[in-house]
N, CA and C atoms as an extended XYZ file, in Angstrom:
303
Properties=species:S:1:pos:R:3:atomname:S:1:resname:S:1:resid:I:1 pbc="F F F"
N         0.824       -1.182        0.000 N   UNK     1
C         0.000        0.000        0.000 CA  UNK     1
C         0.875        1.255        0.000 C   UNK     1
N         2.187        1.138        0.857 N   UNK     2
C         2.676        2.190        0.706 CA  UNK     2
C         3.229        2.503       -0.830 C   UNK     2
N         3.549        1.268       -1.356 N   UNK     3
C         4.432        1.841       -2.533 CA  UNK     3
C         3.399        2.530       -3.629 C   UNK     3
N         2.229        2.071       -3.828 N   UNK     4
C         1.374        2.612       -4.617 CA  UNK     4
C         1.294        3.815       -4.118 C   UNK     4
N         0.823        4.263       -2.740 N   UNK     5
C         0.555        5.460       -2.377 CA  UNK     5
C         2.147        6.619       -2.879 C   UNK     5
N         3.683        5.843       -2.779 N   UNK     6
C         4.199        6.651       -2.948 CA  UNK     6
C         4.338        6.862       -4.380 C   UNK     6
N         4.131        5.944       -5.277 N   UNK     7
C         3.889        5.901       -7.163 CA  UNK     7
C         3.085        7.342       -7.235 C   UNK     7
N         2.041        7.354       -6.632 N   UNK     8
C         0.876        8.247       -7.047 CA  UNK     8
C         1.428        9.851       -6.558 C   UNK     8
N         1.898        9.698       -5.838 N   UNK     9
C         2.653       11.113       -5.107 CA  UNK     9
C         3.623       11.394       -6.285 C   UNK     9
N         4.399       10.405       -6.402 N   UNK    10
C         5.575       10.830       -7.514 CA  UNK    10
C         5.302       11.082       -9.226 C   UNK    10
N         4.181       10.217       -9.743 N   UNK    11
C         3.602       10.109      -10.953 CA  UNK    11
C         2.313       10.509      -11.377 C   UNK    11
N         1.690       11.562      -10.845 N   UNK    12
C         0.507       11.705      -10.540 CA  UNK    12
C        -0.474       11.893      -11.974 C   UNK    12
N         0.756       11.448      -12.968 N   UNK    13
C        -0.469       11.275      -14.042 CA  UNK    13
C        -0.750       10.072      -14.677 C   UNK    13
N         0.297        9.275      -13.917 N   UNK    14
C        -0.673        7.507      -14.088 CA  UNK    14
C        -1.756        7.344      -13.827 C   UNK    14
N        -2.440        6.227      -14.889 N   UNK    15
C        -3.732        5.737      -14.456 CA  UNK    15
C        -3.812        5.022      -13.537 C   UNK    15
N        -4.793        4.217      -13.087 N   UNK    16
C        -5.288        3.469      -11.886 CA  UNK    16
C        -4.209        1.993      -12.831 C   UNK    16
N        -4.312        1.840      -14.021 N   UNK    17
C        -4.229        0.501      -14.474 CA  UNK    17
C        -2.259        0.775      -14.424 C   UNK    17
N        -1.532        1.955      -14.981 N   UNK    18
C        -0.591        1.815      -15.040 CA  UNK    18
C         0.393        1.893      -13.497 C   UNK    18
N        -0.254        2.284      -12.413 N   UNK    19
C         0.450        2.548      -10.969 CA  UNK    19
C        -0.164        0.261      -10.527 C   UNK    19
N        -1.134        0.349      -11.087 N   UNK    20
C        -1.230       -1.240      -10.650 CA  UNK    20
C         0.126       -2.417      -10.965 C   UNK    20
N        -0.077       -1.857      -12.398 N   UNK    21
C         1.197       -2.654      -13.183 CA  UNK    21
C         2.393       -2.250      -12.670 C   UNK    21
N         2.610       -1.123      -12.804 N   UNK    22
C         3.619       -0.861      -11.761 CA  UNK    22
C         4.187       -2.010      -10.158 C   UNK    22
N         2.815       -1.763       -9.923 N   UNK    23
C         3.375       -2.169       -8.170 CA  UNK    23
C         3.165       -3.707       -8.529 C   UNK    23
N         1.926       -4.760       -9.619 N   UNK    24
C         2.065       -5.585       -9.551 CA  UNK    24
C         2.748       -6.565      -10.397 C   UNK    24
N         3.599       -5.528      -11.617 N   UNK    25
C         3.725       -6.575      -12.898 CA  UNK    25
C         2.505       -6.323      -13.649 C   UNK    25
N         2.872       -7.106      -15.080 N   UNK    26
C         1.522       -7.142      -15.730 CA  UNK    26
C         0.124       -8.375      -15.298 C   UNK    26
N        -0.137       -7.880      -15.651 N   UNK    27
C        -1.758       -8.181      -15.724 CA  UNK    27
C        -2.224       -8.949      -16.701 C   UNK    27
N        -3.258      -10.033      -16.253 N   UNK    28
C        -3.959      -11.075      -17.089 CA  UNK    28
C        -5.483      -10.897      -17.112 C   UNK    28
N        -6.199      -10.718      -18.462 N   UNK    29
C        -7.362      -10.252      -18.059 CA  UNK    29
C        -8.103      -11.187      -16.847 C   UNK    29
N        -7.915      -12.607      -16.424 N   UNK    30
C        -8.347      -13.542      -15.734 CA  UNK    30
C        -8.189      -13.454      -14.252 C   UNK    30
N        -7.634      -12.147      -14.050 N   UNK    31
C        -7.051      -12.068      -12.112 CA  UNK    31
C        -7.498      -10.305      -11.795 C   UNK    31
N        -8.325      -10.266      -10.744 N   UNK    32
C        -8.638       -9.264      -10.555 CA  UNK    32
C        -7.679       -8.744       -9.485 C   UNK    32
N        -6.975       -7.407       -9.307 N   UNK    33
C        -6.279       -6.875       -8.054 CA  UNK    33
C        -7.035       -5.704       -7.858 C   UNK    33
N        -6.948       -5.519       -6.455 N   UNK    34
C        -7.793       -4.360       -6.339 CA  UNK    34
C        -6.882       -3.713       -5.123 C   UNK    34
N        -7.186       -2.410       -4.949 N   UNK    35
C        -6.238       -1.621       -4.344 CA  UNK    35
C        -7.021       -0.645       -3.393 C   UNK    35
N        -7.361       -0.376       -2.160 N   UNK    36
C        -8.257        0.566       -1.712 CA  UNK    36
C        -9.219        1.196       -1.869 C   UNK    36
N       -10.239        1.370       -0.993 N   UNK    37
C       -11.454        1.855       -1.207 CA  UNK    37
C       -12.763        0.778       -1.851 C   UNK    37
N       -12.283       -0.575       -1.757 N   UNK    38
C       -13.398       -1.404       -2.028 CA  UNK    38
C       -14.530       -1.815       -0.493 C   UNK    38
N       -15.216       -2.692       -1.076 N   UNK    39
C       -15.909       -3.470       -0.211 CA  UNK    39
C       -15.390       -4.143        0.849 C   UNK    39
N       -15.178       -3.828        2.004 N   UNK    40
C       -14.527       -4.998        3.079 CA  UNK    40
C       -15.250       -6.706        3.196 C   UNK    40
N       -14.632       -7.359        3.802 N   UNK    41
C       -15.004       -8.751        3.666 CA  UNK    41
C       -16.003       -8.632        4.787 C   UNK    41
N       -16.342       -7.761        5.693 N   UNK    42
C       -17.498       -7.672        6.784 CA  UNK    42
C       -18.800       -7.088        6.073 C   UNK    42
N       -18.497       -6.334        5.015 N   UNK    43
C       -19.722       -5.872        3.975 CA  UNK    43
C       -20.088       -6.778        3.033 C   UNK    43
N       -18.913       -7.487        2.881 N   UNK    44
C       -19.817       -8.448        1.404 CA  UNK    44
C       -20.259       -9.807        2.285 C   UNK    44
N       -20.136      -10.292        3.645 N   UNK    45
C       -20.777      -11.014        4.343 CA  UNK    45
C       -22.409      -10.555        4.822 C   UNK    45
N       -22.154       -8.990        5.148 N   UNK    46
C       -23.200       -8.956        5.793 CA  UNK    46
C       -23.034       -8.307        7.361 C   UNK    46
N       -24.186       -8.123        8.200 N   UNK    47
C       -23.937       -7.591        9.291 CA  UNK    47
C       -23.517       -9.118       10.104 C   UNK    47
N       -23.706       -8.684       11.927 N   UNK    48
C       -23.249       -9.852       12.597 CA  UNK    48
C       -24.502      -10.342       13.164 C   UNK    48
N       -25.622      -10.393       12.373 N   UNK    49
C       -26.686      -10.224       12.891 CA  UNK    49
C       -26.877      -12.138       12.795 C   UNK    49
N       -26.875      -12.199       14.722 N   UNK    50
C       -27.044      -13.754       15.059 CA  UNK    50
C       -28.479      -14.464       14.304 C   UNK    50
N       -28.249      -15.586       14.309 N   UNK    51
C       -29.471      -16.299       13.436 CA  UNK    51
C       -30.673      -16.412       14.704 C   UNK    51
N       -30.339      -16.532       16.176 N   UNK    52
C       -31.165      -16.405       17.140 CA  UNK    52
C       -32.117      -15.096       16.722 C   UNK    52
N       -31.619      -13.808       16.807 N   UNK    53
C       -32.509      -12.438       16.551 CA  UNK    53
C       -32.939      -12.770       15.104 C   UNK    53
N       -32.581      -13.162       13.820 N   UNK    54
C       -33.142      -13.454       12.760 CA  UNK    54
C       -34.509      -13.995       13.104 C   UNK    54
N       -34.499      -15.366       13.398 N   UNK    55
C       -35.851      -16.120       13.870 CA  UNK    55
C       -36.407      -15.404       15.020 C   UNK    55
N       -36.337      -14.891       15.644 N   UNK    56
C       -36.987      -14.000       16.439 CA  UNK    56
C       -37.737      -12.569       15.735 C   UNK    56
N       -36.892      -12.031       14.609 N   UNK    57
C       -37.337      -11.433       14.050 CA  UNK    57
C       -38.541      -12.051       13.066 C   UNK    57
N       -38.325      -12.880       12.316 N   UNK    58
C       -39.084      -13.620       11.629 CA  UNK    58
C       -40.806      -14.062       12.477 C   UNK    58
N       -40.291      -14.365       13.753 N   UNK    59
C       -41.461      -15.049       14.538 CA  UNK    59
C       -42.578      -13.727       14.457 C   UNK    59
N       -41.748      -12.745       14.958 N   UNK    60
C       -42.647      -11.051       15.215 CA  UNK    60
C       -43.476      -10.898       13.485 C   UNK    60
N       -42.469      -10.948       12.206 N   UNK    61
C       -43.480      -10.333       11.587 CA  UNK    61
C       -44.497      -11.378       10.918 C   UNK    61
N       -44.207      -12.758       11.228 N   UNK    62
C       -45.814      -13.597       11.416 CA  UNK    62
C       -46.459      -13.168       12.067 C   UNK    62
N       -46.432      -13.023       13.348 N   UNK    63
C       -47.113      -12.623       14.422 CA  UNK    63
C       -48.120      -10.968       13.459 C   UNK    63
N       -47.545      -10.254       13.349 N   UNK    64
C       -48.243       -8.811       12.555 CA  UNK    64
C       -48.895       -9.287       11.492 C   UNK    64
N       -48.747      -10.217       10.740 N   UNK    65
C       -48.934      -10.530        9.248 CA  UNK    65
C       -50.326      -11.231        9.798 C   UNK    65
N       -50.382      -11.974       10.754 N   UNK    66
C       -51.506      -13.171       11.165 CA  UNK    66
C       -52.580      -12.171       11.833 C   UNK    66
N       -52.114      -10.975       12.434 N   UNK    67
C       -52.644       -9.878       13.021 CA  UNK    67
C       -53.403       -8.973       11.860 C   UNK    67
N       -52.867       -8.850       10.935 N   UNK    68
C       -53.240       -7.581        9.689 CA  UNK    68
C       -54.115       -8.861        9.068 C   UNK    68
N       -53.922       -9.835        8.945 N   UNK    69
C       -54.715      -10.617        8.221 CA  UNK    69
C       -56.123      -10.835        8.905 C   UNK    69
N       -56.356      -10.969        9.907 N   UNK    70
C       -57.311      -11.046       10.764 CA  UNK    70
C       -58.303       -9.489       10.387 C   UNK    70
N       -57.591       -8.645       10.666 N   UNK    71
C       -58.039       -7.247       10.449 CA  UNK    71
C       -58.742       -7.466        9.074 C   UNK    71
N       -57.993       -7.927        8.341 N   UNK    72
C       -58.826       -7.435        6.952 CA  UNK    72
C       -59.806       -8.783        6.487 C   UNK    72
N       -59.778       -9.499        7.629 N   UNK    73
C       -60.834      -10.497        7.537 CA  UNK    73
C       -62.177       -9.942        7.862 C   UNK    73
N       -62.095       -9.298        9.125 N   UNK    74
C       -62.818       -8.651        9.457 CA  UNK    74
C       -63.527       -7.146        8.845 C   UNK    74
N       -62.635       -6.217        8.159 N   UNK    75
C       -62.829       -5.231        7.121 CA  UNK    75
C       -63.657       -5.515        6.023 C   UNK    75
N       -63.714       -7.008        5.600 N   UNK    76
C       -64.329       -6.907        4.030 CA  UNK    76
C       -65.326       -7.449        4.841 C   UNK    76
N       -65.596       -8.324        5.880 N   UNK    77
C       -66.855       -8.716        6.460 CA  UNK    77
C       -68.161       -8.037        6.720 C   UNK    77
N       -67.683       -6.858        7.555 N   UNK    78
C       -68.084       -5.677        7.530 CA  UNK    78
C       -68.565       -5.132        6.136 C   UNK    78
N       -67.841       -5.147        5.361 N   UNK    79
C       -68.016       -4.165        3.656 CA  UNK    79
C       -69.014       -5.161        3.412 C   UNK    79
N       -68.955       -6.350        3.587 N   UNK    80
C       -70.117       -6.872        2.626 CA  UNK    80
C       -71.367       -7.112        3.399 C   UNK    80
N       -71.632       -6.934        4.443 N   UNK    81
C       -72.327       -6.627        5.483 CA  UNK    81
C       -73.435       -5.309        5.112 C   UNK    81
N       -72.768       -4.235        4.724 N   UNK    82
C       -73.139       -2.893        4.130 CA  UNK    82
C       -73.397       -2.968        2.962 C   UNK    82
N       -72.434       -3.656        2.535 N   UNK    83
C       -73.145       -3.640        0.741 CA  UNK    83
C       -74.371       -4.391        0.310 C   UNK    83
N       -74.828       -5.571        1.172 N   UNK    84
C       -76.259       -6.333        1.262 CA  UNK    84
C       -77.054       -5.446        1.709 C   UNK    84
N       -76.682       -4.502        2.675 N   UNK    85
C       -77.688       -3.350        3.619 CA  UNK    85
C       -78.056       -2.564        2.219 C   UNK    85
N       -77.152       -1.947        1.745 N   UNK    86
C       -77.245       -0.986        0.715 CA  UNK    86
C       -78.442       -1.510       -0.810 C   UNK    86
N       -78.219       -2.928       -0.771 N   UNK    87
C       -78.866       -3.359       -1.767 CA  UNK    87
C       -80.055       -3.342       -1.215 C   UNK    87
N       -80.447       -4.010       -0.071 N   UNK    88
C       -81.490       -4.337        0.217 CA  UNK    88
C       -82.614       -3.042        0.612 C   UNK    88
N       -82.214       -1.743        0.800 N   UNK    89
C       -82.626       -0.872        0.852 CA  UNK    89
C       -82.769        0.260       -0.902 C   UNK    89
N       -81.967        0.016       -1.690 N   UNK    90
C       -82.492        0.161       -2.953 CA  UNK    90
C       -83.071       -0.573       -3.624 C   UNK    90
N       -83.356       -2.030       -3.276 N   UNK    91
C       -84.280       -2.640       -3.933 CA  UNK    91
C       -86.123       -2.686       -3.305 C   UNK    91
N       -85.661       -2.187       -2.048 N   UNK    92
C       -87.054       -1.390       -1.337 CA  UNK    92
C       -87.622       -0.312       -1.781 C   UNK    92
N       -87.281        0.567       -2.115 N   UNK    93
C       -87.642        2.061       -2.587 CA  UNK    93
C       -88.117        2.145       -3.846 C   UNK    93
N       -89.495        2.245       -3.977 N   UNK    94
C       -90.449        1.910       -4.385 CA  UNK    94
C       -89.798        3.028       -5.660 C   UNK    94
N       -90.086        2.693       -7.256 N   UNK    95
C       -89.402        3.531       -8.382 CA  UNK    95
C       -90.834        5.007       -8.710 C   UNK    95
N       -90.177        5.999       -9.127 N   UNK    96
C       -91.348        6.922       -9.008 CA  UNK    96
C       -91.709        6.607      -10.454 C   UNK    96
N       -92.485        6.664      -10.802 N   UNK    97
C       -93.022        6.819      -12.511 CA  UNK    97
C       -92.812        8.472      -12.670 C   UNK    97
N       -92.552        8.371      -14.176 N   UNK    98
C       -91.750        9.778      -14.405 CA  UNK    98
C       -93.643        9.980      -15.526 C   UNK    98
N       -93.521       11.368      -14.968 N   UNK    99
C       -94.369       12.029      -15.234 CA  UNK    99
C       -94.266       12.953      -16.700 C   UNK    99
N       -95.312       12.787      -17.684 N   UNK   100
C       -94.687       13.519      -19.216 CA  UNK   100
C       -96.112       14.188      -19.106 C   UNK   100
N       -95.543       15.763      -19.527 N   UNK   101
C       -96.441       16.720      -19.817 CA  UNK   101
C       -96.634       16.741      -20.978 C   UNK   101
């Protein structure tokens, strides 16, 4: 790391590809090197998040999902509850005959 860092101080109009070759030799399109500022190996794993709190997490949003589901069991029950009311009261109301002068 240092020597790249000191390449770039001294050559500062190399590219990324020629300070590589530099510090590594040439290059095969088949081998990737990479040099600072990537992804750490704790980011491309993931957090440290134990599989205990996972399934615990998991258990909770069944728990809401079985909860919201219930709710909207109950919501359309209701709706169709009203919507028989609604019919059954426009099919009561006697039609006026329309009157022609």
């Amino acid at each position: 790391m240092v020597q790249i860092h000191d390449l770039v101080q001294s050559e500062p109009s190399l590219t990324n590809i020629e300070v590589v070759e530099r510090c590594f030799g040439p290059q095969c399109k088949s081998h990737v090197v990479g040099f600072g500022g990537g992804i750490t190996t704790k980011e491309l794993k993931g957090g440290t998040t134990s599989k205990a709190t996972l399934w615990e997490e998991l258990k909770t949003t069944r728990k809401e999902k079985e909860s919201l589901q219930k709710r909207m069991d109950i919501l359309e029950s209701k709706y169709e509850h009203l919507e028989n009311i609604v019919i059954r009261q426009s099919s009561s109301v006697p039609s006026i005959p329309s009157v022609v002068l």
